[in-house]
C-alpha positions as CSV (number, residue, x, y, z in Angstrom):
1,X,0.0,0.0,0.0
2,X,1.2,3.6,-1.0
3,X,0.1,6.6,0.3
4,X,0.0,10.0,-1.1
5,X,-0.1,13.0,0.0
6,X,-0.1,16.5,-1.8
7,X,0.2,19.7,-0.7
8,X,1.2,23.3,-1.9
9,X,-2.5,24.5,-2.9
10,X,-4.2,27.3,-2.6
11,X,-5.2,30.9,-3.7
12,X,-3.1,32.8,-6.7
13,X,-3.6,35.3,-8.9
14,X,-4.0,34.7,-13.2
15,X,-0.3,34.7,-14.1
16,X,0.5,33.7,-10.9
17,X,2.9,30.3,-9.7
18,X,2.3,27.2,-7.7
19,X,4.3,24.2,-6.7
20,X,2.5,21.4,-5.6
21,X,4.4,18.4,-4.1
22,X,3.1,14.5,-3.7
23,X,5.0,12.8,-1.0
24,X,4.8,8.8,-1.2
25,X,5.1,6.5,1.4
26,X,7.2,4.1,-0.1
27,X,9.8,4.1,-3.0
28,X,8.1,5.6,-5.9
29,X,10.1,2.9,-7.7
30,X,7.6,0.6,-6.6
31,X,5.1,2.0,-8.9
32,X,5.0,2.0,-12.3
33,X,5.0,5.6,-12.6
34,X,3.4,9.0,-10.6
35,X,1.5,11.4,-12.2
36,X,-1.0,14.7,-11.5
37,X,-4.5,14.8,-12.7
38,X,-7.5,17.6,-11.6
39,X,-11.0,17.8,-11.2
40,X,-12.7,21.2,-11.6
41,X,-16.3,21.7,-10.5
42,X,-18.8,19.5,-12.7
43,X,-16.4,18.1,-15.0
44,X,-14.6,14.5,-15.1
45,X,-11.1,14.5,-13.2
46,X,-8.5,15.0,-16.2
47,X,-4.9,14.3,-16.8
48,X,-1.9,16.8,-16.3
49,X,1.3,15.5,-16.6
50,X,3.1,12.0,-15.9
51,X,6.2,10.8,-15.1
52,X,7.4,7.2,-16.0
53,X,9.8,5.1,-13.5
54,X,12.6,6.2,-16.8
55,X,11.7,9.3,-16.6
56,X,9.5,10.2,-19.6
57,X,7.1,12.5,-19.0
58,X,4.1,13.6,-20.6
59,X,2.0,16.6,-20.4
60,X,-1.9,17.5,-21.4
61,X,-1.9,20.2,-24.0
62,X,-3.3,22.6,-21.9
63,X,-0.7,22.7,-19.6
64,X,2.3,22.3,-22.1
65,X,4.8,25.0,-21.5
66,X,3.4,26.1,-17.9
67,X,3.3,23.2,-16.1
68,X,6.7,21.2,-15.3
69,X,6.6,17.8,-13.6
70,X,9.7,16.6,-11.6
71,X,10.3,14.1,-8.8
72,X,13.2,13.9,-5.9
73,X,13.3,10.3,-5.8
74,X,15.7,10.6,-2.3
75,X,12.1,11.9,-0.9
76,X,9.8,9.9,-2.8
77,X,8.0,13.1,-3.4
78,X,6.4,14.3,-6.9
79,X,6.3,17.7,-7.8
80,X,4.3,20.1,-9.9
81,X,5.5,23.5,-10.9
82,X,2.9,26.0,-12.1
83,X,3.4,28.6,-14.0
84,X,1.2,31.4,-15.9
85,X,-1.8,30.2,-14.1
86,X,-5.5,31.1,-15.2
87,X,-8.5,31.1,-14.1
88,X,-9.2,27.8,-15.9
89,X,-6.9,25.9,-14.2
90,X,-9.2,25.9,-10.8
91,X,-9.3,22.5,-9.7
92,X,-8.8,20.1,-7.0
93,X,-5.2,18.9,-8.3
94,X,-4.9,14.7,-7.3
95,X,-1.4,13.2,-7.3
96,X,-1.5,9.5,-8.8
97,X,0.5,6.5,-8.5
98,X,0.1,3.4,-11.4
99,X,0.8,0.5,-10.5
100,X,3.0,-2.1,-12.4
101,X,-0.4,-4.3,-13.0
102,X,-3.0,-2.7,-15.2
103,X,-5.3,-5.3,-13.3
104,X,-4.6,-3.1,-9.8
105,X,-6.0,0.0,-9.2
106,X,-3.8,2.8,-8.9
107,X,-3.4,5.2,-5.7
108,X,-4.5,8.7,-5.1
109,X,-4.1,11.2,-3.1
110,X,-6.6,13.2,-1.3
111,X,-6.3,16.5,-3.5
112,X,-5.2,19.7,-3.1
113,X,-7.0,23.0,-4.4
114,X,-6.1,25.6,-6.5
115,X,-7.9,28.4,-7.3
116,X,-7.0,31.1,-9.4
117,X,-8.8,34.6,-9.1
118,X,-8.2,38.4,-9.1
């Protein structure tokens, strides 16, 4: 069992920066891979941006360019930096674990807001 926890949220203004971090319980080599999804208000939780166990990371199209992923495997802890934030990005922000079996569900955190107002 891994456990995540994420913190860094809160309240920023449009252009504004946040770095979110996911700290795991155990060696985030025991997963397959860690990743950050969100889940504004009324809408289906989405994907952000991934990072693989060799280090390939992906990112949604919406965040490309303003969002960077990056872990600290010494602290089994996840991080994402945001950068030119708008309002649009308002969301609780879930840090995800996938494990090595697609048959296994993955793990979640228990989500962090952001909001981003004037």
């Amino acid at each position: 069992q891994v456990q995540l926890v994420e913190s860094g949220g809160g309240l920023v203004k449009p252009g504004g920066s946040l770095r979110l971090s996911c700290a795991a319980s155990a060696n985030i080599f025991s997963v397959a891979g860690m990743g950050w999804y969100r889940q504004a208000p009324g809408k289906q939780r989405e994907f952000i941006a991934s990072i693989t166990n060799g280090g390939i990371i992906t990112y949604a199209d919406s965040v490309k360019g303003r969002f960077t992923i990056s872990r600290d495997t010494a602290k089994n802890t996840v991080y994402l930096q945001m950068n030119s934030l708008k309002p649009e990005d308002t969301a609780v922000y879930y840090c995800n674990a996938r494990r090595y079996s697609s048959f296994l569900p993955d793990y979640w955190g228990q989500g962090t807001q952001v909001t981003v107002s004037s």
